[in-house]
C-alpha positions, 0 to 999 in steps of 0.5 A: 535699724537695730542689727542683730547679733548671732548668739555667737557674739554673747560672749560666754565668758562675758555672761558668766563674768558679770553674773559671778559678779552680781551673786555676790549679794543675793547669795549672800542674802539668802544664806543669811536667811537660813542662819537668821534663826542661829544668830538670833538666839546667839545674840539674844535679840528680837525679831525687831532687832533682827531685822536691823542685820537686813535693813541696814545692808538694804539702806547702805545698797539703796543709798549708793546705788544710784551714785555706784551708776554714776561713777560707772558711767565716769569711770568704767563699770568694769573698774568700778566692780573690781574696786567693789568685789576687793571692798566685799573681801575686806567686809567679808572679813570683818563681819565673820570676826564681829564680837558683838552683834552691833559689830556684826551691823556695822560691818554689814552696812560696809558691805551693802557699800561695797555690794552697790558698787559691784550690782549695778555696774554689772548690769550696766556692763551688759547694756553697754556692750550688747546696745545694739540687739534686739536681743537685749531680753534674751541677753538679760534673760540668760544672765539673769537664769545664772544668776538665779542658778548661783543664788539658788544654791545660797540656801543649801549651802548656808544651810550646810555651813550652819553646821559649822558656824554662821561666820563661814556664810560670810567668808565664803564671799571671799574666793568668790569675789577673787575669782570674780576679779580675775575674770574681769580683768579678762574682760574689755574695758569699757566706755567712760565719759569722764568726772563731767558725768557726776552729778551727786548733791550732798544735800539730796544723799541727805534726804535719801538717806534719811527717807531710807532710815526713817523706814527702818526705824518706823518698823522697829519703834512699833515691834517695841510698842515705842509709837511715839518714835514711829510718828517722829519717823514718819514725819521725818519721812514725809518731810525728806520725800518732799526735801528731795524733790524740792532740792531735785526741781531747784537744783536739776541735781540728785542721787536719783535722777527723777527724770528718768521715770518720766519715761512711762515703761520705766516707772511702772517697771521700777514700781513693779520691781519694787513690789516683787522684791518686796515679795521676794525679802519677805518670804526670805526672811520671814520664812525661816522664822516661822518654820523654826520658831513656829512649825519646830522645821529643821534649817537644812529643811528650810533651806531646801524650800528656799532653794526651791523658790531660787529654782523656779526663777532659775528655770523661767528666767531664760523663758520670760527673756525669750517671750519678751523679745518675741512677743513684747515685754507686757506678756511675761510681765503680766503672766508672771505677776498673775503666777505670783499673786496665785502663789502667794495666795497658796502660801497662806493656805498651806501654812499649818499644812505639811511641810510638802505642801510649801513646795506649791507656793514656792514653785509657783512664786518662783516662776512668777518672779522669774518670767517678769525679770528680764522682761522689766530690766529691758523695759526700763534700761531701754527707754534710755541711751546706752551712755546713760547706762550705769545712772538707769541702771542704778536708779532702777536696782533702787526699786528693788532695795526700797521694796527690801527695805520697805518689806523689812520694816513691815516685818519689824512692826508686824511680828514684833519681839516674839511673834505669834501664828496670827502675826505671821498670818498677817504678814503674809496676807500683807504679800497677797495684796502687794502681789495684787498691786504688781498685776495692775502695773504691768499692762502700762508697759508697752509692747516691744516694737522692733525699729 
């Protein structure tokens, strides 16, 4: 019988802990957005290139991610974020100091190492310490409306640090990793099962890495008209996809565990995951490319509609948590990609419309967004044990980066070295059919039954 706990045993300091712990990327990412436009012109790249800045963060927390969860599980999920938030600090630094803009790549690709230590530790710590409640979608859903809070006002605070150069959206990193570790020492360590826990095999990181640049590469060989380079990408991607698995069935080894979606919510979550985040990094990046090269849009103006999308997540996070634990996780799932796929619909619309008509899509894709969070993450996460955590959960933050990754790629091919109004049409009809996709994968996932 699952017993369940009073409100009071949610520990506030707990939720705000773990949430300071998990803003750290997503705030990141969308103050960089605002600041792409700026950096851009300063290095004098394309928007191929450009993305480059995006996808090489993306492959670095893809790739480790599952190996972030494993050592969680072995070690701690609590020491592993501490170890996590000091390497941000030192990556903070360098990216804020690079001379160059392959400086600025190398020491984002650090970063993306250092973010997927901290990420899926702490959602891991969650599952970890709230394992007995049925209210693990209310839990997941407050965490997540935080998280949504602190990420919301990436936008308007990169837009305010613009004014006085993009190297501070990178150093303000820094107090909030050092606050984040101060809290954790305050925090109970927790279970660890030992080095018997690891698993990793050298030749599937391999493969997985090489799946992941293959992707990127992909993208950036059509945006410079090289398709030569995009047909070798895409055979070495089809051959590491079959490399993984073969070395997966042979060996019972991998970064990702394959067997974990042979659980049926688990799958269709990770999938529908991947799709919203797919979503979620094409709006962030190719929003303020369009509205400041295309539309002449001021950044702080940008920065505000993006701050808009963060707020309608923010508000219907907590809801999709609640409506999950009462009326099963199917319902906001559903409910939620349908209020995506409607916004994404009105963004199309509205793209030569005045600026205030952006407010329409945005609120609507944001609320969408937001009622499918939570309801996804218990899903999957409770389909398995909680000693297996950190390894579900880092498996399934994965879903998330291959749809940012796959997004930033189809950027790349799309708009090209300068794109055009019509490129960017395209674009965005491309997120029509993906948020589609995402409505159909929601009804296999199983309404909640209460044991």
């Amino acid at each position: 019988m699952i017993r369940q706990l009073p409100i009071s045993f949610v520990d506030p300091r707990v939720q705000i802990t773990i949430a300071l712990v998990a803003l750290v990327t997503p705030l990141n990412s969308t103050m960089l957005a605002a600041a792409l436009p700026t950096i851009r012109t300063q290095f004098d790249i394309g928007v191929g290139e450009l993305t480059l800045l995006i996808s090489i963060y993306l492959v670095a927390v893809a790739v480790m991610q599952p190996i972030a969860g494993q050592l969680g599980d072995a070690f701690g999920t609590r020491r592993i974020m501490i170890f996590g938030l000091l390497a941000i600090v030192i990556c903070s630094i360098l990216a804020a100091s690079a001379w160059s803009f392959s400086a600025l790549i190398s020491a984002r690709a650090l970063m993306g190492v250092a973010s997927a230590l901290a990420m899926p530790n702490a959602i891991a710590y969650l599952r970890k310490h709230f394992s007995e409640t049925d209210r693990l979608g209310s839990i997941l859903g407050i965490n997540g409306a935080v998280l949504s809070a602190f990420a919301a006002i990436g936008p308007v605070i990169g837009g305010v640090l613009l004014l006085a150069g993009w190297e501070y959206i990178f150093l303000v990193n820094i107090p909030i990793s050092l606050i984040a570790i101060f809290l954790l020492f305050q925090l109970k360590p927790d279970f660890v099962s030992g080095r018997k826990a690891l698993s990793f095999d050298m030749t599937s990181i391999f493969f997985l890495l090489l799946i992941f640049i293959s992707l990127v590469v992909v993208g950036i060989a059509i945006s410079n008209s090289r398709g030569i380079f995009a047909i070798v990408a895409l055979l070495v991607f089809g051959v590491s996809i079959v490399g993984y698995w073969a070395v997966f069935k042979r060996r019972g080894l991998g970064v990702v565990n394959l067997n974990l979606f042979t659980k049926t919510n688990y799958l269709f979550a990770s999938i529908g995951q991947g799709l919203t985040n797919f979503i979620l990094y094409s709006l962030l990046f190719a929003i303020p490319l369009f509205l400041i090269d295309m539309r002449d849009i001021n950044h702080q103006v940008v920065s505000f509609l993006l701050f808009i999308i963060f707020v309608g997540s923010l508000v219907t996070t907590p809801i999709g948590g609640v409506l999950a634990d009462r009326l099963g996780w199917r319902y906001p799932i559903v409910l939620g990609s349908i209020i995506l796929l409607i916004g994404s619909v009105a963004l199309t619309i509205v793209l030569q419309a005045p600026i205030i008509l952006f407010l329409i899509p945005f609120v609507l894709i944001g609320t969408g967004i937001g009622l499918t969070g939570a309801a996804r993450s218990v899903a999957a996460l409770q389909d398995w044990p909680s000693t297996m955590a950190g390894s579900a959960a880092g498996t399934y933050s994965l879903s998330r980066y291959i749809g940012s990754i796959i997004s930033t790629a189809i950027m790349a091919a799309v708009l090209g070295v300068s794109p055009t109004g019509r490129s960017f049409l395209i674009f965005f009809s491309i997120l029509i059919v993906a948020a589609l996709v995402n409505c159909f994968v929601g009804f296999p996932i199983r309404k909640l039954q209460h044991e």
